[in-house]
C-alpha positions in Angstrom: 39.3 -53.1 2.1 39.9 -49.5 2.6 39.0 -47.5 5.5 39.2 -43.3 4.9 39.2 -41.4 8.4 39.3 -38.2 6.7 38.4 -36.7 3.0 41.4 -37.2 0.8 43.6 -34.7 -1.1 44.0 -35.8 -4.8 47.8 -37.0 -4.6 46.4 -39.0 -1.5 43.9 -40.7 -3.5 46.5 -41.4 -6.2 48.9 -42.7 -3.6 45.4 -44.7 -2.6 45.1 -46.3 -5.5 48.2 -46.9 -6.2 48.6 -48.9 -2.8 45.4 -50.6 -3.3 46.5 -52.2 -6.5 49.7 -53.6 -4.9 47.5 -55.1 -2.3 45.4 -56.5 -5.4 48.8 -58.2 -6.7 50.8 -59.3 -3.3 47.3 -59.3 -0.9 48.9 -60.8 2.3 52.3 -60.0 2.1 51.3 -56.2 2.0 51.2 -54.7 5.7 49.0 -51.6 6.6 49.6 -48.1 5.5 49.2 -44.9 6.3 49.6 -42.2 5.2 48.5 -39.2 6.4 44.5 -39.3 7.6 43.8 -42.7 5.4 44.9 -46.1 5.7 44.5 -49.4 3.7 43.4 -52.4 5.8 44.6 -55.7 4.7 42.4 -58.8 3.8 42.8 -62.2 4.3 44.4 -62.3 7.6 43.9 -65.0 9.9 42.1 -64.2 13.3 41.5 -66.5 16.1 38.8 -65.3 18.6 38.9 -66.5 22.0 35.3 -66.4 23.5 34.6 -65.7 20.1 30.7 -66.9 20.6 30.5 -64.8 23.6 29.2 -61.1 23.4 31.2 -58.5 22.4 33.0 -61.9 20.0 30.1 -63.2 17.9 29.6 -59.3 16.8 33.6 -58.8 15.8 33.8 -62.5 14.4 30.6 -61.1 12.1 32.3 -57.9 11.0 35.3 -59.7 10.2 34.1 -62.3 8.0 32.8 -59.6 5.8 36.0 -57.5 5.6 37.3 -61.1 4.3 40.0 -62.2 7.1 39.4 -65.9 8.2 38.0 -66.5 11.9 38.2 -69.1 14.0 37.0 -69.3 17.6 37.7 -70.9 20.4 35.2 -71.3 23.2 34.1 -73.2 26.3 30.8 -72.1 26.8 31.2 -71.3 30.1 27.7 -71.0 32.2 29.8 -69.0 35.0 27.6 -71.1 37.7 25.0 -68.0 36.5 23.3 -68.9 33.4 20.5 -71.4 33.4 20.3 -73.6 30.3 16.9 -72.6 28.9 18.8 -69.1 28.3 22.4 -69.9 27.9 22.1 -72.6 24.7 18.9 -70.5 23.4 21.4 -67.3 22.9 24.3 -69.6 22.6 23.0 -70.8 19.3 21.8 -67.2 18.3 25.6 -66.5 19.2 27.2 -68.7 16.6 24.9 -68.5 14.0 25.7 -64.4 13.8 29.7 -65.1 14.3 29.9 -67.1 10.9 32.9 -68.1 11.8 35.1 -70.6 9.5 36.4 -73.3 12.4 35.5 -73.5 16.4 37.7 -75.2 19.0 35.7 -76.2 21.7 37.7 -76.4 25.0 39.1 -73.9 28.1 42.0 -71.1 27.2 43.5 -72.5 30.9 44.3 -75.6 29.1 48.0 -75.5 27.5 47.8 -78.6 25.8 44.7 -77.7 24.1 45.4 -74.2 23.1 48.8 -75.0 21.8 46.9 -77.4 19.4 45.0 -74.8 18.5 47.8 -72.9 17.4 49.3 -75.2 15.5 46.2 -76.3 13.5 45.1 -72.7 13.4 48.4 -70.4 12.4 47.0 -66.9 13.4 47.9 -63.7 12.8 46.1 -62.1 15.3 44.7 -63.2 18.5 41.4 -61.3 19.9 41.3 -62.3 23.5 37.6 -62.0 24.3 37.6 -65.4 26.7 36.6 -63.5 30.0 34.3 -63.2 33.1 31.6 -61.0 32.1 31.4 -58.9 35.4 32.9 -57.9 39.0 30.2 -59.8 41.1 30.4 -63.0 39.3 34.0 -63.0 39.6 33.6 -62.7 43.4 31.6 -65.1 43.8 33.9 -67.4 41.6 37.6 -66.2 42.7 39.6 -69.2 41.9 38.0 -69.7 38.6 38.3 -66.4 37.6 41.8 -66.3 38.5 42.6 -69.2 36.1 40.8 -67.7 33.5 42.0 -64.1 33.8 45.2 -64.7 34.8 46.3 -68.0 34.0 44.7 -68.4 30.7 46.2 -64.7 29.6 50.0 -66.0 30.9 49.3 -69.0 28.6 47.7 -67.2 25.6 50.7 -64.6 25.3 53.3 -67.6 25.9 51.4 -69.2 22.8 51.6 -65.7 21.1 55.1 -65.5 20.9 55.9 -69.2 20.6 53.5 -69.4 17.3 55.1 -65.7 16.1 51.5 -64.1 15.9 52.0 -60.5 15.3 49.7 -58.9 17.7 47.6 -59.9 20.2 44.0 -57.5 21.0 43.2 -57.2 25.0 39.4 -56.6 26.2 40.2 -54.9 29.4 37.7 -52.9 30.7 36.6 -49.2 32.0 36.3 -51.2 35.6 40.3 -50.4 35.3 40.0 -46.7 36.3 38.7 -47.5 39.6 36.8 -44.5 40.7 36.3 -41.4 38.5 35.9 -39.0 41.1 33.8 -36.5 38.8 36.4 -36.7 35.8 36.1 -37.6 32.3 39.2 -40.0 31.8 41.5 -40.6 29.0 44.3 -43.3 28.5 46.7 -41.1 30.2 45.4 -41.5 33.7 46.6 -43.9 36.3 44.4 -46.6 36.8 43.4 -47.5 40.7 41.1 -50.8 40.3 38.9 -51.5 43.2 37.1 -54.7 42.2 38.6 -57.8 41.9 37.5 -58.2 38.3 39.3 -54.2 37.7 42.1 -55.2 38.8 42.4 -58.6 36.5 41.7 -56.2 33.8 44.5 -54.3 34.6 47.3 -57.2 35.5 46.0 -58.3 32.0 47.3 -55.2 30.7 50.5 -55.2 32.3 51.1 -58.7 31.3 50.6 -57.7 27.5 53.2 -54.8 28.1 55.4 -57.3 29.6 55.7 -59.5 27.1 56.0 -56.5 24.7 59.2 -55.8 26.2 60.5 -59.1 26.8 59.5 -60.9 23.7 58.4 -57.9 21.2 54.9 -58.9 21.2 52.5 -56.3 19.3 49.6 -55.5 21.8 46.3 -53.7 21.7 44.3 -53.0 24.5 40.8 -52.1 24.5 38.7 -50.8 27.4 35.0 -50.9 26.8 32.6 -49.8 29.1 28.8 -50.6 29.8 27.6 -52.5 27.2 24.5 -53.7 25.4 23.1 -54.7 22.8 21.2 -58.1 20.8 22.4 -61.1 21.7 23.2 -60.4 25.6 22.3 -62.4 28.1 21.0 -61.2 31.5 23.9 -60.0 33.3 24.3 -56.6 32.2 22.5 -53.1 33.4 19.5 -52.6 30.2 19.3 -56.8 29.8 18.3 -56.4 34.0 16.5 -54.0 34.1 14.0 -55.4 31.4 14.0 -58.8 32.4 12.9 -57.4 35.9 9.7 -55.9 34.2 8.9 -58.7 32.3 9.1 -61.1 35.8 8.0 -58.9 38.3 6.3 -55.9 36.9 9.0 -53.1 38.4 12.8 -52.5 38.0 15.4 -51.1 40.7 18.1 -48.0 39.7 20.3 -48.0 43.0 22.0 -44.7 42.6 19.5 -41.9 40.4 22.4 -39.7 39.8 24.9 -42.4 38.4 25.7 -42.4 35.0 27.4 -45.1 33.1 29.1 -44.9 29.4 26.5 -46.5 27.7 28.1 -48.3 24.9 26.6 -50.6 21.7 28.1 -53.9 21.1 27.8 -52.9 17.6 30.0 -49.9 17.8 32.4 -52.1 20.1 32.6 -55.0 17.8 33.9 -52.1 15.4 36.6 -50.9 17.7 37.5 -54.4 18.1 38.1 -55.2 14.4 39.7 -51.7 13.9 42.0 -52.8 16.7 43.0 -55.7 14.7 43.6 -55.0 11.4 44.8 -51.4 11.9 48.6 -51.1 11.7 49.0 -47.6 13.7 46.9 -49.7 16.6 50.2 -51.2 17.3 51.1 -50.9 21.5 48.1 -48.3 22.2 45.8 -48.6 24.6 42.0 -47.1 23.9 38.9 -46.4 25.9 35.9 -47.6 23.5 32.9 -46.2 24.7 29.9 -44.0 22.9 31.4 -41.3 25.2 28.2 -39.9 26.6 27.6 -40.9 30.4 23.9 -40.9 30.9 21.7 -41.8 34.1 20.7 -45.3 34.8 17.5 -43.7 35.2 17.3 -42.5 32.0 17.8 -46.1 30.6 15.3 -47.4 33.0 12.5 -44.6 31.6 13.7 -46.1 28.3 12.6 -49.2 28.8 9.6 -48.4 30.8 8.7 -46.3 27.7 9.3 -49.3 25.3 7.3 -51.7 27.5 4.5 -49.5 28.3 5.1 -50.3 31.8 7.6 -51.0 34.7 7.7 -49.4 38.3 10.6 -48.0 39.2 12.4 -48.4 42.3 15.2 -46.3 43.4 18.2 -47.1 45.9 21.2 -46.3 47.1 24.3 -46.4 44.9 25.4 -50.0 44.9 29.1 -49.6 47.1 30.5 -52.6 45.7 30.6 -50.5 42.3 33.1 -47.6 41.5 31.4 -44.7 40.6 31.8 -44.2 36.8 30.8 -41.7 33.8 32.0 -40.6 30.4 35.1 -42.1 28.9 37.1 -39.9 26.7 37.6 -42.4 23.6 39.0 -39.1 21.4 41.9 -40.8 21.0 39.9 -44.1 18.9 38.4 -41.8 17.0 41.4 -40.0 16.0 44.1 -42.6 15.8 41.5 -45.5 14.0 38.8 -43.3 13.1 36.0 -44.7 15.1 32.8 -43.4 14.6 30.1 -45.0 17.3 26.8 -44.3 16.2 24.3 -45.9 18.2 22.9 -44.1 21.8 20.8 -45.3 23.9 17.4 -43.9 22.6 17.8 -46.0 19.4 19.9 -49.0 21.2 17.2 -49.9 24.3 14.1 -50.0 21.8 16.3 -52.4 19.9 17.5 -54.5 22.6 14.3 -54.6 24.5 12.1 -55.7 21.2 14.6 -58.5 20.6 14.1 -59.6 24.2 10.3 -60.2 23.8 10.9 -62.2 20.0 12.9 -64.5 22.4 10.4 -67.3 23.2 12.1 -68.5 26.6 11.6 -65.2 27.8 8.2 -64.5 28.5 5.8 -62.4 31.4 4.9 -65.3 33.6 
């Protein structure tokens, strides 16, 4: 598979070629090139997933299968004491039909014994660890779960990295990272100043990839989405609450008009995701992956009002629990890897929404 960031020069499309046929003749033995604004992405690797049914992991397990790598998974279905059953298995099976994924381990990443069978059966390449709480208030309400399974779990996973020789291991951190943005648009350069719980899991799971980095030699990636959306969510994010609370109640509640959040489409995610994985010049980088347009909650809230045909909405306070957040400046994803998210909200809440209401266990009663 070849990937072009930029128009090529005819000597580059030469050299192109050129490559491409060695890849043709020694496939998995050839690494990643590039040269200049282009770069050849190998096929065949093998991936392992962890939370790859999740959100953000069915979408990159998808988009991986058809670049041709081999994906397995490994999940726990984990409910986070949130979910009830009538939604969780409904989207859980939604979930793994879309991943297409060629094995599934079924057990908890805070296991050692298991994951180092998974290892050995599996052999990856690259490890995607996706395996995470989905947000700040259920990891408050959860703290020594969490803690096994953002800390302990990430310990064990990069142990297992190095021990099995995978050659790099992709991060899902998260914008949560930054803290506060205090009016700023920020890029991987500045100092991040978590004041959740959850932000600051994010970030020890950083440090502990650039740890073993230095003290092993582990290749790391980390990613830092922010806001995200999209099919196949369940109700625990900012558009997937605010249009369940129309459909149950009739109204919706924006607590804070002016504040903006980078919405961002698991779509174009799952794309950074994959990019992050196959990409050789990813390598030890660390990249915002957002659509990089903060808009109002309110604006997303009129977005679904406008789809329904109906919702009152409320307004409140800003919620103090949360940092204050905006725009992400994801240049440097776009530059480096050539990402090119397409999707904004206008297009991504009419989506979202209509696949909601196709959902039979979701109804207005």
């Amino acid at each position: 598979m070849c990937f072009f960031a930029q128009p090529l020069t005819a000597n580059k499309q030469i050299t192109m070629i050129r490559i491409a046929m060695n890849c043709l003749l020694f496939k998995y033995s050839i690494e990643l090139f590039t040269f200049g604004y282009f770069s050849i992405i190998i096929t065949d690797m093998k991936i392992l997933i962890l939370g790859g049914h999740g959100f953000i992991g069915c979408h990159t397990s998808n988009l991986l299968k058809t670049q041709g790598h081999e994906v397995a998974v490994v999940d726990c279905y984990h409910q986070y004491y949130t979910f009830p059953d009538k939604e969780y298995f409904p989207v859980l099976e939604i979930r793994k039909q879309h991943a297409n994924n060629d094995k599934t381990f079924v057990g908890r990443i805070e296991d050692e014994m298991f994951m180092t069978g998974v290892f050995q059966e599996f052999k990856p390449d690259v490890v995607v660890h996706l395996a995470t709480y989905p947000n700040a208030k259920m990891v408050a309400r959860n703290i020594a779960d969490a803690t096994g399974n953002m800390i302990t779990a990430t310990a064990i996973t990069l142990g297992l990295c190095v021990k099995f020789k995978v050659s790099r291991i992709v991060f899902a951190s998260s914008s949560m990272a930054y803290g506060e943005f205090n009016g700023k648009v920020p890029d991987e350069t500045v100092v991040c100043n978590p004041n959740t719980l959850y932000g600051s899991y994010k970030h020890q799971g950083e440090r502990m990839c650039q740890i073993w980095n230095r003290e092993h030699g582990l290749e790391y990636v980390i990613m830092r989405p922010s806001a995200l959306y999209g099919t196949r969510d369940m109700i625990t994010r900012v558009i997937s609450q605010l249009t369940n609370s129309v459909l149950k109640t009739g109204g919706m509640t924006v607590q804070g008009p002016d504040n903006k959040l980078d919405f961002s489409h698991v779509t174009d995610v799952a794309d950074a995701f994959a990019r992050a994985s196959t990409m050789r010049q990813a390598g030890n980088q660390i990249f915002n992956c957002t659509r990089g347009n903060g808009r109002k909650i309110l604006e997303a809230a009129e977005l679904v009002q406008k789809t329904l045909g109906k919702g009152e909405i409320s307004i409140k306070a800003h919620d103090p629990f949360y940092p204050n957040r905006d725009t992400l400046n994801s240049d440097k994803l776009k530059q480096m890897l050539g990402w090119d998210p397409k999707i904004d909200i206008e297009q991504g809440i009419p989506e979202y929404v209509n696949w909601f209401l196709e959902q039979p266990y979701y109804n207005e009663k």
